[in-house]
N, CA, C, O and CB atoms as a CASP TS submission, in Angstrom:
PFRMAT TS
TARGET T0000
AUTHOR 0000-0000-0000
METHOD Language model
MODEL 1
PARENT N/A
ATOM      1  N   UNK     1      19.599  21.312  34.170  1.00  0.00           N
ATOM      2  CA  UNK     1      18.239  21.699  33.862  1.00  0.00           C
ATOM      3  C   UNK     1      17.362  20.445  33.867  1.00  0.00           C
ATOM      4  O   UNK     1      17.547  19.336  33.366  1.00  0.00           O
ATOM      5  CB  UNK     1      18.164  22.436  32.493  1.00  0.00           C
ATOM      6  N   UNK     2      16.358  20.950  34.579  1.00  0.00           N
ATOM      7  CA  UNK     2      15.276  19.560  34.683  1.00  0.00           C
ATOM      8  C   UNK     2      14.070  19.881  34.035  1.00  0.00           C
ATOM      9  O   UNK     2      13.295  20.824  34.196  1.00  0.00           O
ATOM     10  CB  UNK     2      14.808  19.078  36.273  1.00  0.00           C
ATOM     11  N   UNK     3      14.054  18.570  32.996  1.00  0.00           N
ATOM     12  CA  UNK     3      12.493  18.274  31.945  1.00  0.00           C
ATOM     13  C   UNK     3      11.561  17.684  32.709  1.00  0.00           C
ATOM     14  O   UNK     3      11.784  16.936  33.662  1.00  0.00           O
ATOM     15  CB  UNK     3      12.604  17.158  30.558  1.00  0.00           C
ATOM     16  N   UNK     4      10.418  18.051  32.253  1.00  0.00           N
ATOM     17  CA  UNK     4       9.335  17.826  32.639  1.00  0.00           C
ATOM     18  C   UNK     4       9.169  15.952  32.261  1.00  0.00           C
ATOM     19  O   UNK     4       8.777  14.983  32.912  1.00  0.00           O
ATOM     20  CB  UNK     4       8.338  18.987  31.901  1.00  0.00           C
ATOM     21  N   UNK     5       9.615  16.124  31.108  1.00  0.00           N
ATOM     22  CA  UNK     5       9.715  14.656  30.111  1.00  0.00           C
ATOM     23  C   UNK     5      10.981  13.882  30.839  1.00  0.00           C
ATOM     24  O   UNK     5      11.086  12.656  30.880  1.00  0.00           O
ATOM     25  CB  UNK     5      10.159  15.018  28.113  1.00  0.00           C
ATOM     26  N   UNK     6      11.882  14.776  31.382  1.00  0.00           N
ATOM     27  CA  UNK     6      13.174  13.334  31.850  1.00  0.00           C
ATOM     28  C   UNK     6      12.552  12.700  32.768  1.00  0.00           C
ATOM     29  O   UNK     6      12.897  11.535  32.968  1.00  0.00           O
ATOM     30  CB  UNK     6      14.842  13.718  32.618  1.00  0.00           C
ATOM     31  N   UNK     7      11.297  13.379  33.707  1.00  0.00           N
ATOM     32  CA  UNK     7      11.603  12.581  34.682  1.00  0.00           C
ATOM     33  C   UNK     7       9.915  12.014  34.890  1.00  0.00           C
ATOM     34  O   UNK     7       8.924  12.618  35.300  1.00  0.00           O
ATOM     35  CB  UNK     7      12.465  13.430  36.011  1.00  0.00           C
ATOM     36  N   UNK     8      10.094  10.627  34.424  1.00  0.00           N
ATOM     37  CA  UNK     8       8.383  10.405  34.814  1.00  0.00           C
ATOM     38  C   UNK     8       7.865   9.973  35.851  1.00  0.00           C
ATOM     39  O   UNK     8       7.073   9.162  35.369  1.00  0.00           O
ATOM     40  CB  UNK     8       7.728   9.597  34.110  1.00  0.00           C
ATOM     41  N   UNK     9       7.710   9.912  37.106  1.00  0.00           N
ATOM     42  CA  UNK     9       7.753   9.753  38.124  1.00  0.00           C
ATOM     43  C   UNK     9       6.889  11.584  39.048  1.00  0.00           C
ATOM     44  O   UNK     9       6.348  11.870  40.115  1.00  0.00           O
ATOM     45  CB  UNK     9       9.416   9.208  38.238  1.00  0.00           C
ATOM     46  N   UNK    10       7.228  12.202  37.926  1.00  0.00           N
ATOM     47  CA  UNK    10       5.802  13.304  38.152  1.00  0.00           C
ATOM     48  C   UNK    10       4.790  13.138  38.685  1.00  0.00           C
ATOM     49  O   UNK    10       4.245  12.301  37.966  1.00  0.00           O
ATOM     50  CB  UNK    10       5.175  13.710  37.205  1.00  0.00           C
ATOM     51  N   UNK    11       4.165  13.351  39.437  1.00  0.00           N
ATOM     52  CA  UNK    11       3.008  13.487  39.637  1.00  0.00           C
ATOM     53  C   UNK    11       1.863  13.878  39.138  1.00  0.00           C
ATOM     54  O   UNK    11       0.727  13.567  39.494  1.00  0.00           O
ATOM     55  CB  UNK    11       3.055  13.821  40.193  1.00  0.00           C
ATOM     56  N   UNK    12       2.374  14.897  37.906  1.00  0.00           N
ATOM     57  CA  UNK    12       1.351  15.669  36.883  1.00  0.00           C
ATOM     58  C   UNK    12       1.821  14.688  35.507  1.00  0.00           C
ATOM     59  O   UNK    12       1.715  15.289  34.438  1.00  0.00           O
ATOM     60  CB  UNK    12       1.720  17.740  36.673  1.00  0.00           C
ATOM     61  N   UNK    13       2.227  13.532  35.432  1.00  0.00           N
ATOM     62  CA  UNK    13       1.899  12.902  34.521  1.00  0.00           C
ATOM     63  C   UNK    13       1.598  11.198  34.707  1.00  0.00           C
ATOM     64  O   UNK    13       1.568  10.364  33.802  1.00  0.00           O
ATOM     65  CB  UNK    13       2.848  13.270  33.687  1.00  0.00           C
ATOM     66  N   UNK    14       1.375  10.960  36.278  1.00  0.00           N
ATOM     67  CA  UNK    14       1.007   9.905  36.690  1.00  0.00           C
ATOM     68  C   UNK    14      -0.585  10.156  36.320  1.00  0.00           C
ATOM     69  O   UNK    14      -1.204  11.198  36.104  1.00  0.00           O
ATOM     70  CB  UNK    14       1.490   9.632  38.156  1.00  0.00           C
ATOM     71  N   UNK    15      -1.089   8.429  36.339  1.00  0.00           N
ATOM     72  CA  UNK    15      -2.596   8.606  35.922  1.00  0.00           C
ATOM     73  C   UNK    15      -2.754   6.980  36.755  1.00  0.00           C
ATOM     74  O   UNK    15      -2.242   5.865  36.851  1.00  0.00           O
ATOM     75  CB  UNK    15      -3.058   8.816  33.791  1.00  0.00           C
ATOM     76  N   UNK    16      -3.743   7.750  37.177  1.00  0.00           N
ATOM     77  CA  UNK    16      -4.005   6.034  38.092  1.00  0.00           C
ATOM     78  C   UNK    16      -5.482   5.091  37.554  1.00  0.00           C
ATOM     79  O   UNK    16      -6.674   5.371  37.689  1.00  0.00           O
ATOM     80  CB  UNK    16      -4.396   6.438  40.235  1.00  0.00           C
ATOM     81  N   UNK    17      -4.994   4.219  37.085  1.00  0.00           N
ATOM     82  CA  UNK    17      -5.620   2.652  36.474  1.00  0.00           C
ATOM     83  C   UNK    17      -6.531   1.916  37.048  1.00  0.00           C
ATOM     84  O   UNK    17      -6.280   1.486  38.174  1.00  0.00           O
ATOM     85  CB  UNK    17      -4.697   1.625  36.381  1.00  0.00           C
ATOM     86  N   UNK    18      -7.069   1.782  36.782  1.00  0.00           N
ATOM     87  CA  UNK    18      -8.556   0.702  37.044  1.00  0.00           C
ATOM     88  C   UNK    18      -8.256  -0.294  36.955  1.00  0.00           C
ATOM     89  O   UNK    18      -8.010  -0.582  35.784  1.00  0.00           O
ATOM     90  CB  UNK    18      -9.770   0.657  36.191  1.00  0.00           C
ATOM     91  N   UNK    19      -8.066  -1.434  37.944  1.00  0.00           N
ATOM     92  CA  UNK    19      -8.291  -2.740  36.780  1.00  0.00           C
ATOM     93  C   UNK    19      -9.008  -3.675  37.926  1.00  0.00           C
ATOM     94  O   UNK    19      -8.748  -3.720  39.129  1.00  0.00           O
ATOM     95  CB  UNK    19      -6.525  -3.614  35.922  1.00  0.00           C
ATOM     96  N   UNK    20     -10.159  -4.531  37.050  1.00  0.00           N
ATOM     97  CA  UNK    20     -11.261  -4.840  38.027  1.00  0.00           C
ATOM     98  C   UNK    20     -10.834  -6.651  37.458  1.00  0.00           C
ATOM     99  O   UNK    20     -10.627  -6.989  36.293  1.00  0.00           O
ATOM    100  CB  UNK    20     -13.251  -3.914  37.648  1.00  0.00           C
ATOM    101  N   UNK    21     -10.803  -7.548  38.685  1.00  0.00           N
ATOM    102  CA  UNK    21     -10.741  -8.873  38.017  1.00  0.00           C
ATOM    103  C   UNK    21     -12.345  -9.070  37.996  1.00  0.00           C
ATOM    104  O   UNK    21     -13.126  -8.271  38.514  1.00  0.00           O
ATOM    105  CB  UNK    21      -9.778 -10.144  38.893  1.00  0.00           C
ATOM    106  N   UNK    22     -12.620  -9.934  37.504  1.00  0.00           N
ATOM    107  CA  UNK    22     -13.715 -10.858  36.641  1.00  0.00           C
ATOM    108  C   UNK    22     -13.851 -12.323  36.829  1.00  0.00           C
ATOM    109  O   UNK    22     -12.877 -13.073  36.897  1.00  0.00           O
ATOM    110  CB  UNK    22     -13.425 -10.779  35.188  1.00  0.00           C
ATOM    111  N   UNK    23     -15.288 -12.775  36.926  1.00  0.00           N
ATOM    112  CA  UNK    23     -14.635 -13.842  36.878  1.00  0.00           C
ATOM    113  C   UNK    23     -15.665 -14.631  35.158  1.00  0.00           C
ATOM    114  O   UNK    23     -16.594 -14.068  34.578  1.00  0.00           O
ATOM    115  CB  UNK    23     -14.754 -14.705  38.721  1.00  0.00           C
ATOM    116  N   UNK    24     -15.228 -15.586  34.905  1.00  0.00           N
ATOM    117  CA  UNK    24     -15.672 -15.187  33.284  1.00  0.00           C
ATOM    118  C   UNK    24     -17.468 -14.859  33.704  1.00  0.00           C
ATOM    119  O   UNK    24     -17.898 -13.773  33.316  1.00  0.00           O
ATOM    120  CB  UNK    24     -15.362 -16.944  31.803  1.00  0.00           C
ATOM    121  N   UNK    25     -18.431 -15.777  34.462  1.00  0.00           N
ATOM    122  CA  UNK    25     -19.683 -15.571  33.888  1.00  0.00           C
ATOM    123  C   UNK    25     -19.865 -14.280  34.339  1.00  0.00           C
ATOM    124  O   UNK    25     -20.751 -13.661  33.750  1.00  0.00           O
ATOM    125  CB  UNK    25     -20.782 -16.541  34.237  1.00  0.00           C
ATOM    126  N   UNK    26     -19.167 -13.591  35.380  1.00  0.00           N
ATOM    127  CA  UNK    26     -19.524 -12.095  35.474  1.00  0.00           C
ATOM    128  C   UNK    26     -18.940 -11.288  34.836  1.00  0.00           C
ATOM    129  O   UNK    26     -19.170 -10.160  35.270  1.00  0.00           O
ATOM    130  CB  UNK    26     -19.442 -11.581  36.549  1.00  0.00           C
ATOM    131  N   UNK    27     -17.917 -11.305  33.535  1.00  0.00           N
ATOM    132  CA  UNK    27     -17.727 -10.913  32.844  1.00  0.00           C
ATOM    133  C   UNK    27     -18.842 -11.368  31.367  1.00  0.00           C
ATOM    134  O   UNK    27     -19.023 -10.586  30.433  1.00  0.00           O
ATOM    135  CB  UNK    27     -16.496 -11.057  33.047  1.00  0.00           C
ATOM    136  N   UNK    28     -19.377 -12.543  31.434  1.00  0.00           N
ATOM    137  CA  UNK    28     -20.268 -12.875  30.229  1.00  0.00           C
ATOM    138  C   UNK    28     -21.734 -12.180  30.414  1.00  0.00           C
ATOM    139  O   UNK    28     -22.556 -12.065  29.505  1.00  0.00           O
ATOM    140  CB  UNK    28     -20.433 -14.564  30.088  1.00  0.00           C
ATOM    141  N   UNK    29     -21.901 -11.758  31.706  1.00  0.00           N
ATOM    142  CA  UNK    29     -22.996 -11.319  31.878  1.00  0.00           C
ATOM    143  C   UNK    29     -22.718  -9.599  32.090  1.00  0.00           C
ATOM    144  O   UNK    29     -23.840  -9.123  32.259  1.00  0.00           O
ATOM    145  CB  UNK    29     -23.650 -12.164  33.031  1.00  0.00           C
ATOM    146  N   UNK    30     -21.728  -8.530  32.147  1.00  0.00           N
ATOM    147  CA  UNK    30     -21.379  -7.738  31.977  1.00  0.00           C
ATOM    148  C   UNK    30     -21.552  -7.539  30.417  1.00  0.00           C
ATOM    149  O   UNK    30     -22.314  -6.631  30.082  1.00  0.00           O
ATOM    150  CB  UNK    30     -20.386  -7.730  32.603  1.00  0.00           C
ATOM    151  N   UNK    31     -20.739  -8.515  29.102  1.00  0.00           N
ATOM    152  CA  UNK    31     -21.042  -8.114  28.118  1.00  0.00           C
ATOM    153  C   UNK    31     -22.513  -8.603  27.557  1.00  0.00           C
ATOM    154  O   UNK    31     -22.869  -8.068  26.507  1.00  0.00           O
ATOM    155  CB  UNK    31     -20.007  -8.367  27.432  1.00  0.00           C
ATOM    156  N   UNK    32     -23.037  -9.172  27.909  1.00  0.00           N
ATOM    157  CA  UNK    32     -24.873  -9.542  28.208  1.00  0.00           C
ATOM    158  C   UNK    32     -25.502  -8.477  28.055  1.00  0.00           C
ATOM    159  O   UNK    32     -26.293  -8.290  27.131  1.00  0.00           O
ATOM    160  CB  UNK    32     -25.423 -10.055  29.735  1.00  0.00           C
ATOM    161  N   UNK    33     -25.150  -7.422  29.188  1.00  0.00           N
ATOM    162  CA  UNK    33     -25.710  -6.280  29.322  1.00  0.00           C
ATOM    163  C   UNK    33     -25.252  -5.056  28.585  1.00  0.00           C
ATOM    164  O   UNK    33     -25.868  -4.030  28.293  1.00  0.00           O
ATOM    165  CB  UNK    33     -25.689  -6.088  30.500  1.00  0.00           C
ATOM    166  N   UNK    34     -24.444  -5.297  28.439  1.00  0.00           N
ATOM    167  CA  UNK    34     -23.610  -4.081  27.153  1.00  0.00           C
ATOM    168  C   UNK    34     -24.110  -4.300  25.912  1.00  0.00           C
ATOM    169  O   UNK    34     -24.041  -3.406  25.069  1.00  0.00           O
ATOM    170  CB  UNK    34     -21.821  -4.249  26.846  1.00  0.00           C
ATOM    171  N   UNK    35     -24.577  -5.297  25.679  1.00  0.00           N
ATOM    172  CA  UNK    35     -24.805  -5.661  23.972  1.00  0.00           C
ATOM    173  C   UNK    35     -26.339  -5.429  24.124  1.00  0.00           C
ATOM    174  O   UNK    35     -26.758  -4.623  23.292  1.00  0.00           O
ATOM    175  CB  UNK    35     -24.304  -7.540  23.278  1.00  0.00           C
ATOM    176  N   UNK    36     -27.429  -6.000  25.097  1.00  0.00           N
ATOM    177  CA  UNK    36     -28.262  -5.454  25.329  1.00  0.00           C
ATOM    178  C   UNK    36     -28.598  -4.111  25.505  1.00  0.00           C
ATOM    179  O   UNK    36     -29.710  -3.656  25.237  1.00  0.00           O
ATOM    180  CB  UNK    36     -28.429  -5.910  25.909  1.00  0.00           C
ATOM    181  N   UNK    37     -27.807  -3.564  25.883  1.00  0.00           N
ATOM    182  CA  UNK    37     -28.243  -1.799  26.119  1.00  0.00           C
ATOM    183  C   UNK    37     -27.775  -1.059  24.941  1.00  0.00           C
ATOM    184  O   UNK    37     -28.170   0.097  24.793  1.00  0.00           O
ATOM    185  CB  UNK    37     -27.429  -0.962  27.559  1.00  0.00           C
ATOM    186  N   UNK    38     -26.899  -1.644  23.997  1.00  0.00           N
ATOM    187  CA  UNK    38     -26.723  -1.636  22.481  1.00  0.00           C
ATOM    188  C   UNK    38     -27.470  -1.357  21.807  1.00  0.00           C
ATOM    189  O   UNK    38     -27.923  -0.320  21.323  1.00  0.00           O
ATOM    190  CB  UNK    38     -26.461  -2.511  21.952  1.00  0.00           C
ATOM    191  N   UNK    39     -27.647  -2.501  21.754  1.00  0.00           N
ATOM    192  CA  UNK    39     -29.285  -3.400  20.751  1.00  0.00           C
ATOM    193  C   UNK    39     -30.607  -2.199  21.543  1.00  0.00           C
ATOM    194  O   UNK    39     -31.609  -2.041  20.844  1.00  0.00           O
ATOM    195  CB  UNK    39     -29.789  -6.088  21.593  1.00  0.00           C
ATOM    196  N   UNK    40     -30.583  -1.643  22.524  1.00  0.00           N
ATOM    197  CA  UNK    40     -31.713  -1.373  23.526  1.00  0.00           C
ATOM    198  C   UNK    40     -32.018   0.505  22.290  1.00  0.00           C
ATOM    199  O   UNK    40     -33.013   0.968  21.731  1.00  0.00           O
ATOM    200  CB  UNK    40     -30.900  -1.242  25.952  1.00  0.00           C
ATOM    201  N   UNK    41     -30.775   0.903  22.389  1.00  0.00           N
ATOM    202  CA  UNK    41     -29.858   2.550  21.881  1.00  0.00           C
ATOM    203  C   UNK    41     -30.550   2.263  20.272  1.00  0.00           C
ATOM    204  O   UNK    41     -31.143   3.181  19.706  1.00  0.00           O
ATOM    205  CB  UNK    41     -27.335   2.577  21.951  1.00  0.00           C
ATOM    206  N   UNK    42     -30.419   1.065  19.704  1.00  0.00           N
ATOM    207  CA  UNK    42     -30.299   0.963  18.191  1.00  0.00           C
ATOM    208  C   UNK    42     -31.195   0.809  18.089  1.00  0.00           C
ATOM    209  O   UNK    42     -31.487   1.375  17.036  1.00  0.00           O
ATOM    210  CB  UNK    42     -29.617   0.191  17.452  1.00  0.00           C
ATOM    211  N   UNK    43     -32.122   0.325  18.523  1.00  0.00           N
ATOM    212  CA  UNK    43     -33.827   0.387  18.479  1.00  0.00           C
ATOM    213  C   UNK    43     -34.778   1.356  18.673  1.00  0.00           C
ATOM    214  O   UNK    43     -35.866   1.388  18.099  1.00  0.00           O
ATOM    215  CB  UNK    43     -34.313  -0.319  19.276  1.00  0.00           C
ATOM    216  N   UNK    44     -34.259   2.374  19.713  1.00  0.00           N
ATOM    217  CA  UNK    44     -34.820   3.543  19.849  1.00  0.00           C
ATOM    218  C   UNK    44     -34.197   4.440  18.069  1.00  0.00           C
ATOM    219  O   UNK    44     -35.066   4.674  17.229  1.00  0.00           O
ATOM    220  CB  UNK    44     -34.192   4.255  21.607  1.00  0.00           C
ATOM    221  N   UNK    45     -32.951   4.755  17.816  1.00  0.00           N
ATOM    222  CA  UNK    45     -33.122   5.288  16.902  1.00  0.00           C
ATOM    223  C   UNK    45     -33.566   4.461  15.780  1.00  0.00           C
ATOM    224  O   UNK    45     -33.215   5.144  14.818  1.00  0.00           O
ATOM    225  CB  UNK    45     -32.190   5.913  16.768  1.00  0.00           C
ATOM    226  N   UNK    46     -34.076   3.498  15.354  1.00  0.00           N
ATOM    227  CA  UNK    46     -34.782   2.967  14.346  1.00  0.00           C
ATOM    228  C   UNK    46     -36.213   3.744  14.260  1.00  0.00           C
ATOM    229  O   UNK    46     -36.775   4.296  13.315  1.00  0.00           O
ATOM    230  CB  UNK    46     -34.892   1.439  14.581  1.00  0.00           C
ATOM    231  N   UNK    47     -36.601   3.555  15.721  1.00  0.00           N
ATOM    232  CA  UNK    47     -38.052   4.012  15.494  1.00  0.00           C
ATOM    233  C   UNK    47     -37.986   5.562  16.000  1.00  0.00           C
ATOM    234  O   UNK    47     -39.041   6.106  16.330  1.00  0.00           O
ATOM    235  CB  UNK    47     -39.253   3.013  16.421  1.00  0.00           C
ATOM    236  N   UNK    48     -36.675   6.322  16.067  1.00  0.00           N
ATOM    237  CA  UNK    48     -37.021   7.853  16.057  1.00  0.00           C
ATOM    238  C   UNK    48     -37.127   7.923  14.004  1.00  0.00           C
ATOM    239  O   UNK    48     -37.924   8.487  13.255  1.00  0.00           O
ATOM    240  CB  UNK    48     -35.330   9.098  17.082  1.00  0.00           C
ATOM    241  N   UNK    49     -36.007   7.128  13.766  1.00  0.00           N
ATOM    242  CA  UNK    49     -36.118   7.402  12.169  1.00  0.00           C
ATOM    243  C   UNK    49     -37.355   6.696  11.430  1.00  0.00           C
ATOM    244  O   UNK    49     -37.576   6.760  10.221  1.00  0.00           O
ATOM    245  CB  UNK    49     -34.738   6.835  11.419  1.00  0.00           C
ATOM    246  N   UNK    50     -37.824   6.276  12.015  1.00  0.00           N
ATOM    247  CA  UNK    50     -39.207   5.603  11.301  1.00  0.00           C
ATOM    248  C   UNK    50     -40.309   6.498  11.716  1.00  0.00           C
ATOM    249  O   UNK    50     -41.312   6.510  11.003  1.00  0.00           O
ATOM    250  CB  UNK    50     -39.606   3.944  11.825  1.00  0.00           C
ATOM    251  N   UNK    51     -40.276   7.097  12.553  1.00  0.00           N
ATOM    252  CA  UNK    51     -41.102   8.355  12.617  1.00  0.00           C
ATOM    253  C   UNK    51     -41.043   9.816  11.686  1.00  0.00           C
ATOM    254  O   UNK    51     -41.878  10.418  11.011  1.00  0.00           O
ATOM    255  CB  UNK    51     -40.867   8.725  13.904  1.00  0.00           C
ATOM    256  N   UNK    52     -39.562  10.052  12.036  1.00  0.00           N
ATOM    257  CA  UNK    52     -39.263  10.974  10.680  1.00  0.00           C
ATOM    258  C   UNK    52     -39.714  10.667   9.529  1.00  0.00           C
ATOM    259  O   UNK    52     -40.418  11.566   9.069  1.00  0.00           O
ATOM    260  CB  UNK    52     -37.987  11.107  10.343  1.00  0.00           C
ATOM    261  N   UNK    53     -39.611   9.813   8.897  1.00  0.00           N
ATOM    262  CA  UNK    53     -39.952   9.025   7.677  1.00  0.00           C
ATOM    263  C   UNK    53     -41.554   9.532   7.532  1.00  0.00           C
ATOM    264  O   UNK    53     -41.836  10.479   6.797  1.00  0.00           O
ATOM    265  CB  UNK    53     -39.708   7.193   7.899  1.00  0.00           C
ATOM    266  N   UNK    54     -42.497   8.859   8.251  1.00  0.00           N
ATOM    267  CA  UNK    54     -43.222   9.229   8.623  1.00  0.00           C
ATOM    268  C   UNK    54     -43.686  10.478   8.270  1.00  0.00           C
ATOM    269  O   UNK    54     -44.215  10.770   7.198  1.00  0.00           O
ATOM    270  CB  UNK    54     -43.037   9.013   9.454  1.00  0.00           C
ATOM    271  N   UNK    55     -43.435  11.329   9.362  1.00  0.00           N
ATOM    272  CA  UNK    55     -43.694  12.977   8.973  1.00  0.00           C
ATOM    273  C   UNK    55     -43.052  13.267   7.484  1.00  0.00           C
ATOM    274  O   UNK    55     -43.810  13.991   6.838  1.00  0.00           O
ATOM    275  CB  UNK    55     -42.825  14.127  10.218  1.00  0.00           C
ATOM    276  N   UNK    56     -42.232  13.015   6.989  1.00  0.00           N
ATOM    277  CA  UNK    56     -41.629  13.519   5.954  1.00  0.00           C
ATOM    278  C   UNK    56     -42.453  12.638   4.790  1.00  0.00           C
ATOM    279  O   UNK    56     -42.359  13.240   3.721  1.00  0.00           O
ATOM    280  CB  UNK    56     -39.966  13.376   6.062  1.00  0.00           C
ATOM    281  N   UNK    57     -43.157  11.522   4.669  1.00  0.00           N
ATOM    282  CA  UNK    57     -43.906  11.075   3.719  1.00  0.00           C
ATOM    283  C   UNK    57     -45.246  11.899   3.895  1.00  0.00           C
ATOM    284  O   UNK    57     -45.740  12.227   2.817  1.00  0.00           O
ATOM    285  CB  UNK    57     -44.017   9.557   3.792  1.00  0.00           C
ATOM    286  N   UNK    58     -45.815  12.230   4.816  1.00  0.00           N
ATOM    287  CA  UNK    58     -47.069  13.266   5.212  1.00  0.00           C
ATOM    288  C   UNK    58     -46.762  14.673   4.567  1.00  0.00           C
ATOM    289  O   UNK    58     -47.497  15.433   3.935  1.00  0.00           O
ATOM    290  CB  UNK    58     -47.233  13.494   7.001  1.00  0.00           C
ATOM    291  N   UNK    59     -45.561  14.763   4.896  1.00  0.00           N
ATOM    292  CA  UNK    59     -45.014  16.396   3.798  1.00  0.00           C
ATOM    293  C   UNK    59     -45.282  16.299   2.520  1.00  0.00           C
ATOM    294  O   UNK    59     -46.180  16.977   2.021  1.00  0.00           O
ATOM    295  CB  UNK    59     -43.281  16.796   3.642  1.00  0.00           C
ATOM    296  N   UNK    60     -44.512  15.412   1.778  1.00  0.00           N
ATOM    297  CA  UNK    60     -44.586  14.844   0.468  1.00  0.00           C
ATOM    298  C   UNK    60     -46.351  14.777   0.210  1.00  0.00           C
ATOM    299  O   UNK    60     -46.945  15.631  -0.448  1.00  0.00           O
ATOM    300  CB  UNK    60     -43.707  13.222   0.444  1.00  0.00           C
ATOM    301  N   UNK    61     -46.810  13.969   0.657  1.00  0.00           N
ATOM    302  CA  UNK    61     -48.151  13.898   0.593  1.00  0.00           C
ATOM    303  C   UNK    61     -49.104  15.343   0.187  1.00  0.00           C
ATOM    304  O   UNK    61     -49.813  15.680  -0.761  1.00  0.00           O
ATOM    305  CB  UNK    61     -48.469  13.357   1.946  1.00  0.00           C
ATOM    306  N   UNK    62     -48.735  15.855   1.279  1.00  0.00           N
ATOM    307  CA  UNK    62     -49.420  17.460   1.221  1.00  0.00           C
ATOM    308  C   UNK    62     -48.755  18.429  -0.221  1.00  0.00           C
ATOM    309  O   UNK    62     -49.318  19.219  -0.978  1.00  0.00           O
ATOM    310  CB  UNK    62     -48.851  18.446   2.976  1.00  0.00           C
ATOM    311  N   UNK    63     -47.964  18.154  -0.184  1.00  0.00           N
ATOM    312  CA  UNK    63     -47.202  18.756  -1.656  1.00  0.00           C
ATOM    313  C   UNK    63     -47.508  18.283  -2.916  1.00  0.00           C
ATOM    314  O   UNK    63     -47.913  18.943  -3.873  1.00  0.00           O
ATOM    315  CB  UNK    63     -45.756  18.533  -1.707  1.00  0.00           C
ATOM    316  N   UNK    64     -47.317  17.251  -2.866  1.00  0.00           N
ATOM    317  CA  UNK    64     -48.211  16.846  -3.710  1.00  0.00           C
ATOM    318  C   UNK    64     -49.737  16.789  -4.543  1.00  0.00           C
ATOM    319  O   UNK    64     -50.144  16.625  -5.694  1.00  0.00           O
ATOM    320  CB  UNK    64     -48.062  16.330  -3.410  1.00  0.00           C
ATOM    321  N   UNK    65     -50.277  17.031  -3.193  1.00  0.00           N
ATOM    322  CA  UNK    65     -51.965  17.495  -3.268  1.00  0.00           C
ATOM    323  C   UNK    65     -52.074  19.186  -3.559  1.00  0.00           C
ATOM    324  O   UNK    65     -53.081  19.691  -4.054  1.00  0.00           O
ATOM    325  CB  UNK    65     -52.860  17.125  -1.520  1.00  0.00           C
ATOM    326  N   UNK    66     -51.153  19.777  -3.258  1.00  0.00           N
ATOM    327  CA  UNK    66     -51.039  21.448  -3.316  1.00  0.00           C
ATOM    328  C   UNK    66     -50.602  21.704  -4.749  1.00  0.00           C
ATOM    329  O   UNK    66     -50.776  22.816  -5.246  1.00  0.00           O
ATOM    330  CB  UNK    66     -49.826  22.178  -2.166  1.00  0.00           C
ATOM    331  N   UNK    67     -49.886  20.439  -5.613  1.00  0.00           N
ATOM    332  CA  UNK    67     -49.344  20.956  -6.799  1.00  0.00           C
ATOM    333  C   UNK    67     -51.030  20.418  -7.891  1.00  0.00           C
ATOM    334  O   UNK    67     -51.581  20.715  -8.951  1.00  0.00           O
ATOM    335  CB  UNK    67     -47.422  20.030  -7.221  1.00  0.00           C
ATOM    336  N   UNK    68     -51.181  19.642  -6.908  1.00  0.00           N
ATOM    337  CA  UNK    68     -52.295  19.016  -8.207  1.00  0.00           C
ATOM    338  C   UNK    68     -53.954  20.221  -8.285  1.00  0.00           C
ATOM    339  O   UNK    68     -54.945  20.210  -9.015  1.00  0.00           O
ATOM    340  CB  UNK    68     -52.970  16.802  -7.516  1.00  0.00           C
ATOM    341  N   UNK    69     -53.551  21.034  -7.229  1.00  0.00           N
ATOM    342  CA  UNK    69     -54.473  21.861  -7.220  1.00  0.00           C
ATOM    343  C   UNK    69     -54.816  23.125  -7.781  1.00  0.00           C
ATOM    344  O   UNK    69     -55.896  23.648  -7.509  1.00  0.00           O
ATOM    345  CB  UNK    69     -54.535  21.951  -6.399  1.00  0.00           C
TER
END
């Protein structure tokens, strides 16, 4: 009887690999751009949440004026 697991050399459990050489400054400038487009992601949600903030202090605001009335 033949396993799926005895024999790895399958074809349905081969997976074929990437591997890219580098040379360092195009690898320093690869992570250049990764940390930049990071930093790029983390800035946009700062100022989606600084907008929320925003609207949600304008809520507060209005509630406030509705209780004092």
């Amino acid at each position: 009887m033949i396993s799926l697991f005895s024999n790895p050399q399958l074809p349905f459990f081969q997976t074929q690999q990437s591997i890219y050489v580098l040379s360092d400054s195009d690898f320093a400038k690869y992570k250049q751009r990764q940390t930049q487009s990071e930093i790029d992601e983390l800035e946009r949600l700062v100022d989606s949440h600084k907008s929320s903030i925003e609207r949600l202090e304008k809520t507060i605001d209005a509630l406030k004026k509705d209780l004092e009335t």
